[in-house]
Structure formats: structure tokens, C-alpha cells
KEKE-3310 file (N, C-alpha, C; in steps of 0.2 Angstrom, whole numbers, plus 5000, padded with zeros to 4 digits):
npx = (4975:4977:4998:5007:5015:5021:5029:5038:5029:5017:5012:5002:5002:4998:4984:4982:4983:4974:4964:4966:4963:4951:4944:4948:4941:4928:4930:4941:4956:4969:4984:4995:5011:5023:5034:5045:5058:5066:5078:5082:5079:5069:5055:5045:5027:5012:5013:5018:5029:5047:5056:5068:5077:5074:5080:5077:5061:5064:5068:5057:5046:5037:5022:5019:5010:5015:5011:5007:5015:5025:5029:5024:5016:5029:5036:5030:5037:5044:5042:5039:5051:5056:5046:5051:5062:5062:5060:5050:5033:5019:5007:5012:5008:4999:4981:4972:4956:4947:4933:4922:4923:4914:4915:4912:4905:4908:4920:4939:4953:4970:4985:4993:4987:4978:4962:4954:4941:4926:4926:4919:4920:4913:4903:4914:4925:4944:4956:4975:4989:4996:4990:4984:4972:4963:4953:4938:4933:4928:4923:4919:4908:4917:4931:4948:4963:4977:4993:5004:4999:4992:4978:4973:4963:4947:4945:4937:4930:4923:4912:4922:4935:4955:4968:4985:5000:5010:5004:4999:4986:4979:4972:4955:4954:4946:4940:4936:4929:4941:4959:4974:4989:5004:5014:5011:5006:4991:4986:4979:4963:4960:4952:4949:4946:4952:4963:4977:4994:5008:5018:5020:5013:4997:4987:4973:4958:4946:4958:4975:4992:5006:5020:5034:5035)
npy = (5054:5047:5050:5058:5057:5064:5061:5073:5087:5098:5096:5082:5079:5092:5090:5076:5082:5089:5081:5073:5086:5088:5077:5078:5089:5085:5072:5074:5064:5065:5068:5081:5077:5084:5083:5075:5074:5070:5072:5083:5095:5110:5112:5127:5127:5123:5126:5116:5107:5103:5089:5082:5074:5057:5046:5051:5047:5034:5031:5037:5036:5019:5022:5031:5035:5036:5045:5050:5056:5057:5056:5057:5058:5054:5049:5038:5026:5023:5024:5010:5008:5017:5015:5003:5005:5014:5004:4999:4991:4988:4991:5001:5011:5022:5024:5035:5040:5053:5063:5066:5056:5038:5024:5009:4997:4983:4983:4984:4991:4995:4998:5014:5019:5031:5039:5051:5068:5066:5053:5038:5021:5005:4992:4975:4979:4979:4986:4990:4990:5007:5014:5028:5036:5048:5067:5063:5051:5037:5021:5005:4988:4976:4981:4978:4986:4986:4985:5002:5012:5023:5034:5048:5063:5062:5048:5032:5019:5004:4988:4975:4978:4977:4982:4983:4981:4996:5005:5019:5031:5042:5057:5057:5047:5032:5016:5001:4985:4979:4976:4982:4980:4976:4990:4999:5013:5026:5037:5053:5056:5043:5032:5015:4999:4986:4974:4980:4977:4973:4986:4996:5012:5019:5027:5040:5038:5026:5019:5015:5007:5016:5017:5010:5008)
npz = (5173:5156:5153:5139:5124:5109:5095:5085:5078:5070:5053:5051:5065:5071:5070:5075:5089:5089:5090:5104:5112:5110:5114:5127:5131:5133:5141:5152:5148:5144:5147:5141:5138:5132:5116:5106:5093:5080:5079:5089:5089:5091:5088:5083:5085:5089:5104:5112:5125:5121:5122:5118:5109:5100:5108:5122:5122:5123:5136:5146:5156:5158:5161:5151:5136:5120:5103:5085:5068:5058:5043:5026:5008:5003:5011:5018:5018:5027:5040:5045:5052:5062:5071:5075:5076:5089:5099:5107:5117:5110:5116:5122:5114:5109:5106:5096:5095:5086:5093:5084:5075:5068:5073:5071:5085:5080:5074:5074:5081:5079:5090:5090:5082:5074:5072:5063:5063:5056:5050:5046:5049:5046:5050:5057:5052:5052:5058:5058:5063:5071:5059:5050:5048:5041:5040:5038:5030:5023:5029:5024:5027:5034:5027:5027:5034:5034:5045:5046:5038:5028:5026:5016:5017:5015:5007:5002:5001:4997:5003:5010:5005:5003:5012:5010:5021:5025:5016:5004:5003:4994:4995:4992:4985:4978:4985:4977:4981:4980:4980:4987:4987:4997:5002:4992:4983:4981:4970:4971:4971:4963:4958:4960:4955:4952:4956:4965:4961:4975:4980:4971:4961:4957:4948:4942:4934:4926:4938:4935:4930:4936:4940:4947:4964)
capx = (4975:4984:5001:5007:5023:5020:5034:5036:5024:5015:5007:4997:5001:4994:4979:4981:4982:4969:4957:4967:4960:4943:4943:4950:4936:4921:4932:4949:4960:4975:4990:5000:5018:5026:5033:5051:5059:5072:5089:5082:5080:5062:5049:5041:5020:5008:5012:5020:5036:5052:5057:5072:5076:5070:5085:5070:5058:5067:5067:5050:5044:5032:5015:5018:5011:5016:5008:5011:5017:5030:5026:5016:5016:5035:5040:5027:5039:5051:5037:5039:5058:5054:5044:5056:5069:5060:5060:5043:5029:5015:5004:5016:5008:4991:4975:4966:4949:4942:4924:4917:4921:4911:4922:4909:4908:4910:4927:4945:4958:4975:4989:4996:4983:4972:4956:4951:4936:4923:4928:4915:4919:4907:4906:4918:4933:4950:4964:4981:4993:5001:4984:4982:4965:4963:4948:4932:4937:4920:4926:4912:4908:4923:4936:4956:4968:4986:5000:5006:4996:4990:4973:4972:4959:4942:4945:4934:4930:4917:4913:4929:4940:4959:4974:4991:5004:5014:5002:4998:4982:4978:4965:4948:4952:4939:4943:4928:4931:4948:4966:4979:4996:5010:5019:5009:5001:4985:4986:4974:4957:4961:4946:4953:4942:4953:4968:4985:5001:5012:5025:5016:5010:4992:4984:4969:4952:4949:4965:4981:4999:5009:5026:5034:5037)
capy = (5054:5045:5056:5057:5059:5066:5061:5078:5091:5101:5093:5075:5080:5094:5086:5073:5084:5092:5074:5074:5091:5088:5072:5080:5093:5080:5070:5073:5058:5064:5073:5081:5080:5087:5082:5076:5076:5066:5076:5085:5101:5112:5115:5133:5125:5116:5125:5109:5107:5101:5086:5081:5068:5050:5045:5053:5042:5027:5034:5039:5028:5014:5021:5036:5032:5038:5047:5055:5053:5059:5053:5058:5054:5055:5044:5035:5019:5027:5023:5005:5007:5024:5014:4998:5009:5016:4999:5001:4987:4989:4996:5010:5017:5025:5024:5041:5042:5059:5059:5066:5049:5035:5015:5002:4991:4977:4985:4983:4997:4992:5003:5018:5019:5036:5042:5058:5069:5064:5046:5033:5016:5001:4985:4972:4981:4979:4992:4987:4995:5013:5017:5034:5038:5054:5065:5062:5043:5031:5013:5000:4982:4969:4981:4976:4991:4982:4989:5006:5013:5031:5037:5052:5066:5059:5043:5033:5012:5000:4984:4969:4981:4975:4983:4980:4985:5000:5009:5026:5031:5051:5062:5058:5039:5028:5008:4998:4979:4978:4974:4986:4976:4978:4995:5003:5020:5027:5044:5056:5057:5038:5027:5008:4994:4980:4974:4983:4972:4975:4991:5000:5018:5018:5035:5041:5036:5023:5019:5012:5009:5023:5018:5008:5012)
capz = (5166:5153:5150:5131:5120:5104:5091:5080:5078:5065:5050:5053:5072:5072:5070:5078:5096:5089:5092:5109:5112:5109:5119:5135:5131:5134:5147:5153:5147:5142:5150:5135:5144:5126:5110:5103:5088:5080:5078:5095:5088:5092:5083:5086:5081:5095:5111:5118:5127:5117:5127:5117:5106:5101:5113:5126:5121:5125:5143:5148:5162:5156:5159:5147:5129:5112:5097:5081:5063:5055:5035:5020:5002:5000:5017:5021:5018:5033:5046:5048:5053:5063:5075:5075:5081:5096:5102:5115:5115:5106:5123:5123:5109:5110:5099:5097:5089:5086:5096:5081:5071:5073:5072:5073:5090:5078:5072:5080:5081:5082:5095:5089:5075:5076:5068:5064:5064:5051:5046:5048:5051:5047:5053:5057:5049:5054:5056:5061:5071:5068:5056:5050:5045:5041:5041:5032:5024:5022:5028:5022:5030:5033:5026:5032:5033:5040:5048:5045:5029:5027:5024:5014:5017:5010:5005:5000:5003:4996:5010:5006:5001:5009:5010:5013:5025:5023:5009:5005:4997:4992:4997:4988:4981:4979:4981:4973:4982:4977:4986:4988:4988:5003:5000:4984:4982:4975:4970:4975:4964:4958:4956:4958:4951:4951:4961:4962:4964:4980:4977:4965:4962:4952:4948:4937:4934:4930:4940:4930:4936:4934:4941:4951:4970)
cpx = (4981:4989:5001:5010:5020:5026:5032:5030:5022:5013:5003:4996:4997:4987:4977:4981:4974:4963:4960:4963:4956:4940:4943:4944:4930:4924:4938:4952:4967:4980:4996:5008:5022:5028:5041:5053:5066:5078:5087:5081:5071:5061:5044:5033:5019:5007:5016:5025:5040:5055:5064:5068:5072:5073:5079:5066:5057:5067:5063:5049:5038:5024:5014:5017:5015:5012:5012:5014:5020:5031:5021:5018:5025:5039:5037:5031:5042:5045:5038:5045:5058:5052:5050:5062:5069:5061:5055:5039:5024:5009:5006:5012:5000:4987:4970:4963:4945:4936:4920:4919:4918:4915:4913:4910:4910:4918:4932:4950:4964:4979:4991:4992:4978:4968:4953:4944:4933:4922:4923:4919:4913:4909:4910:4924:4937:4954:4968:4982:4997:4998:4986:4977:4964:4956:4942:4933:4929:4925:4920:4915:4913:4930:4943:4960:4974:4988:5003:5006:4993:4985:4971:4965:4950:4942:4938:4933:4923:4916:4920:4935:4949:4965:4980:4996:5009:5012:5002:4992:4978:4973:4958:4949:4950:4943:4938:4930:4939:4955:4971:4984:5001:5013:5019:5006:4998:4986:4979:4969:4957:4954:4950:4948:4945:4959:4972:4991:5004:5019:5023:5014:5003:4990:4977:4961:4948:4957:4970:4987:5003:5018:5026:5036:5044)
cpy = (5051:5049:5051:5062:5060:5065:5064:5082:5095:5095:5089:5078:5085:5093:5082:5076:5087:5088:5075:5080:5089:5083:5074:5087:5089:5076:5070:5066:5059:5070:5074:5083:5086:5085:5081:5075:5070:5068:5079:5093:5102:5116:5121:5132:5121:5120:5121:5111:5102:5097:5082:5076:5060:5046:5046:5048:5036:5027:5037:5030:5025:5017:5029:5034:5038:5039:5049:5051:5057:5058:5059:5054:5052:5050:5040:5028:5017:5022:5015:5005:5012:5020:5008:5001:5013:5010:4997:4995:4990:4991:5001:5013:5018:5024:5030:5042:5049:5058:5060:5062:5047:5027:5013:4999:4986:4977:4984:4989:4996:4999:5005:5021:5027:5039:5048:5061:5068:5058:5042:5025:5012:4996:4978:4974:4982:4984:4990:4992:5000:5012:5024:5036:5046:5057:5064:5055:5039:5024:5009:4993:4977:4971:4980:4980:4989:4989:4994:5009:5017:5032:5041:5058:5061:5053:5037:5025:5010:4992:4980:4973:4979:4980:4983:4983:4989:5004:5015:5029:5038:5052:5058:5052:5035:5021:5005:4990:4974:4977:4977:4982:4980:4986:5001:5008:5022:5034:5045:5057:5048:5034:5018:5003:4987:4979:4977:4980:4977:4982:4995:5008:5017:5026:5034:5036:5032:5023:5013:5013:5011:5021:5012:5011:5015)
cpz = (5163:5151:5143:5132:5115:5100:5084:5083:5070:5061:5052:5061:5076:5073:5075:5089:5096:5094:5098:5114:5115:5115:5125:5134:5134:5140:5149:5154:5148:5143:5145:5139:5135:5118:5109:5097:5085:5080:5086:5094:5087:5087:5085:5083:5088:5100:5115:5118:5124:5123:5126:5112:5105:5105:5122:5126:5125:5135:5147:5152:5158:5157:5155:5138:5124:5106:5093:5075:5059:5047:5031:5013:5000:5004:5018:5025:5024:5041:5051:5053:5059:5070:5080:5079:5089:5100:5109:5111:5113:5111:5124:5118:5107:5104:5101:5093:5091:5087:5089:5075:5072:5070:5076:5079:5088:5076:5076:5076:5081:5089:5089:5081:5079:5070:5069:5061:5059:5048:5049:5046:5052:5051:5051:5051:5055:5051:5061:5065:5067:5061:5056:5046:5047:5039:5034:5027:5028:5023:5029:5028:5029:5029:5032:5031:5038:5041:5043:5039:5032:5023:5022:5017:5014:5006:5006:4999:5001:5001:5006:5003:5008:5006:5014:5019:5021:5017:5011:5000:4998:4992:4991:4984:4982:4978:4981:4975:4979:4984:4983:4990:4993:4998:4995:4989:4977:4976:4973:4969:4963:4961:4955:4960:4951:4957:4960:4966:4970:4974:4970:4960:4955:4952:4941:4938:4927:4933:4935:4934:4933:4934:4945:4962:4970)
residu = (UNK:UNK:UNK:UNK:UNK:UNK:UNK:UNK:UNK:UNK:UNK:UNK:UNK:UNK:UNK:UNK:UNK:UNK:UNK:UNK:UNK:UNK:UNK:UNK:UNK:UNK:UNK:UNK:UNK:UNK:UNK:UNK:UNK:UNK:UNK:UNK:UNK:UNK:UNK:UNK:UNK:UNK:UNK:UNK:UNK:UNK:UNK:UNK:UNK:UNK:UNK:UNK:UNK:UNK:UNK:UNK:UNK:UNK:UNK:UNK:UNK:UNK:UNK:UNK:UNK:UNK:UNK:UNK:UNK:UNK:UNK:UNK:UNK:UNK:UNK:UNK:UNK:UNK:UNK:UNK:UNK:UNK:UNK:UNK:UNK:UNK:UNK:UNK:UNK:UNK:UNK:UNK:UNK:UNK:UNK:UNK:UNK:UNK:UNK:UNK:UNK:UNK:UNK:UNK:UNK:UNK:UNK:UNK:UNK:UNK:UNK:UNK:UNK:UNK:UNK:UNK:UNK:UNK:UNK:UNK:UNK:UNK:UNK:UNK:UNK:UNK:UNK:UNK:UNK:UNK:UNK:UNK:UNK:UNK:UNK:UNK:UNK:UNK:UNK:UNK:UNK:UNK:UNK:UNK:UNK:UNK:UNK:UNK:UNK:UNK:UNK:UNK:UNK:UNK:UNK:UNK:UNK:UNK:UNK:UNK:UNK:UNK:UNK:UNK:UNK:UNK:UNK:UNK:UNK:UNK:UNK:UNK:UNK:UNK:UNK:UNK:UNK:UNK:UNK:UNK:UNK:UNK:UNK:UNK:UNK:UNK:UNK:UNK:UNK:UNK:UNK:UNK:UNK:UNK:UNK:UNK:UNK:UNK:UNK:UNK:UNK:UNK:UNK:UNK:UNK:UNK:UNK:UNK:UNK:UNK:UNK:UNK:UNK)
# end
């Protein structure tokens, strides 16, 4: 089986062992060795075993991957740097799809990207690397979700819809063939109809730009 690190536990993570779970219910894949932290200090949530530090990490033999995400609306940004700082090749870092999604075979997944349970994927969409698709999210034909962007609960994609690296987009908002620019956020509920500059926050229905990042 493949083992597996988990960086952090609780929130997003939880979930995401949860898909691990499931998976290793239908076919044993994945050998959870445990879960570390970044100051090194344990987390009493999960079960798992507290394996130390991100110092840890760095020293896991080669065929041990990495999951987990440590973010939400308030860090998201933190993520790119998070990973950069682990310094592992992009192999190291696992892709887990909840069986009860369904990703298109015309689709591609990147590493360290995972999908949870509910979310359809159509065809030929792109997701980058260190994806978070959370559950129940509708992704249409020919959408692009780059590198290290967060998909809210219920969200919500029309086909051609792109969006950039490094976004954050809240529970239950809808994008209508539109481009989410590098590093913005759409609140939750927001309905977006046209494009939204790089670094942004939009909110409302229609959506409007509220702030900047």
C-alpha cells in the first residue's frame, strides 16, 4: 500500500482522511503512517499518530506521499509558500478523489490536489496542483482551475469558466463563463457574470468588487 503523511489535522483534513477512508474501504491503497504539524505540537482529532514537525517531512524516505491542507478563507495565500518550503517533488504529494465523485476521463488532476465526495467533474477540465475541491462543487466542460485555489462547499461552474492560481471561492458561488484572476476571492453565495481582476475580493449577487485582497 501507498503510506501517507498528512500535514495538520482537523478541519479540510479531516475530510480529506475521510476520502482516504472510504477508498481503503473498496480497495486497500493507503497506509496512514500519521500526521505532523508545523511548530510540532499535537493535535488531539483524527486518531492518527503525531509524527513531529515539518522538519519530519523533509525526512520521510522517498516513497512515502503527502496530503492535507492547512488554509481557508483567511490563508489561503499562505499555501503556495507552505508547500515551497517543504521542498519535495511534485510526486511526493498525493492526489485523493472521494470514490463517491465522479472526474471525467477526459479530465486531468494535478499531484497533491484532492476531491471530495459529491463534486462532478465534466469533460476535459484542468486542475492544477495542490487543488482543493471541496464537496458537492459542479465543474462544466473545458473548465481550468490552476495551482493552489480552493473550492468551497457547493460551488458552482458553468463550461469555460478559468481560474487563477492561488484563488479562494466560498461555499455556493456560481461562475457564469467568467475568469477569476490570480490570488482573488469570491465570497460565498456570490453569483459572478463577468471577469474579476487578479487580487481582488468580489461578493454579492450579482457579484461586485468589494475590496482589495
Amino acid at each position: 500500500m501507498q503510506k501517507l503523511v498528512f500535514l495538520g489535522i482537523g478541519s479540510n483534513n479531516s475530510d480529506i482522511l475521510d476520502a482516504v477512508q472510504e477508498i481503503n474501504a473498496l480497495k486497500p491503497t493507503y497506509e496512514v503512517l500519521g500526521y505532523v504539524t508545523r511548530n510540532g505540537t499535537p493535535v488531539n482529532k483524527g486518531g492518527l499518530k503525531h509524527l513531529g514537525d515539518f522538519d519530519t517531512v523533509r525526512a520521510l524516505p522517498e516513497d512515502v506521499q503527502i496530503t492535507g491542507f492547512s488554509f481557508g478563507p483567511g490563508s489561503y495565500q499562505t499555501w503556495p509558500g507552505t508547500v515551497a518550503e517543504l521542498s519535495l517533488p511534485r510526486e511526493r504529494f498525493a492526489t485523493i478523489i472521494h470514490p463517491h465523485a465522479f472526474v471525467s476521463r477526459q479530465s486531468t488532476v494535478g499531484p497533491g490536489s484532492v476531491i471530495l465526495a459529491g463534486t462532478t467533474v465534466g469533460a476535459f477540465v484542468t486542475i492544477g496542483d495542490h487543488v482543493i475541491i471541496l464537496q458537492n462543487v459542479g465543474l462544466s466542460h473545458d473548465d481550468v482551475i490552476e495551482d493552489y485555489s480552493c473550492l468551497a462547499v457547493g460551488v458552482s461552474f458553468s463550461g469555460s469558466v478559468r481560474v487563477g492560481r492561488n484563488c479562494f471561492l466560498g461555499t455556493n458561488s456560481t461562475i457564469i463563463g467568467a475568469r477569476i484572476g490570480e490570488g482573488s476571492m469570491v465570497g460565498a453565495g456570490t453569483l459572478i457574470l463577468r471577469d474579476v481582476p487578479a487580487g481582488e475580493v468580489w461578493v454579492g449577487n450579482p457579484g461586485r468588487f468589494l475590496r482589495r485582497v
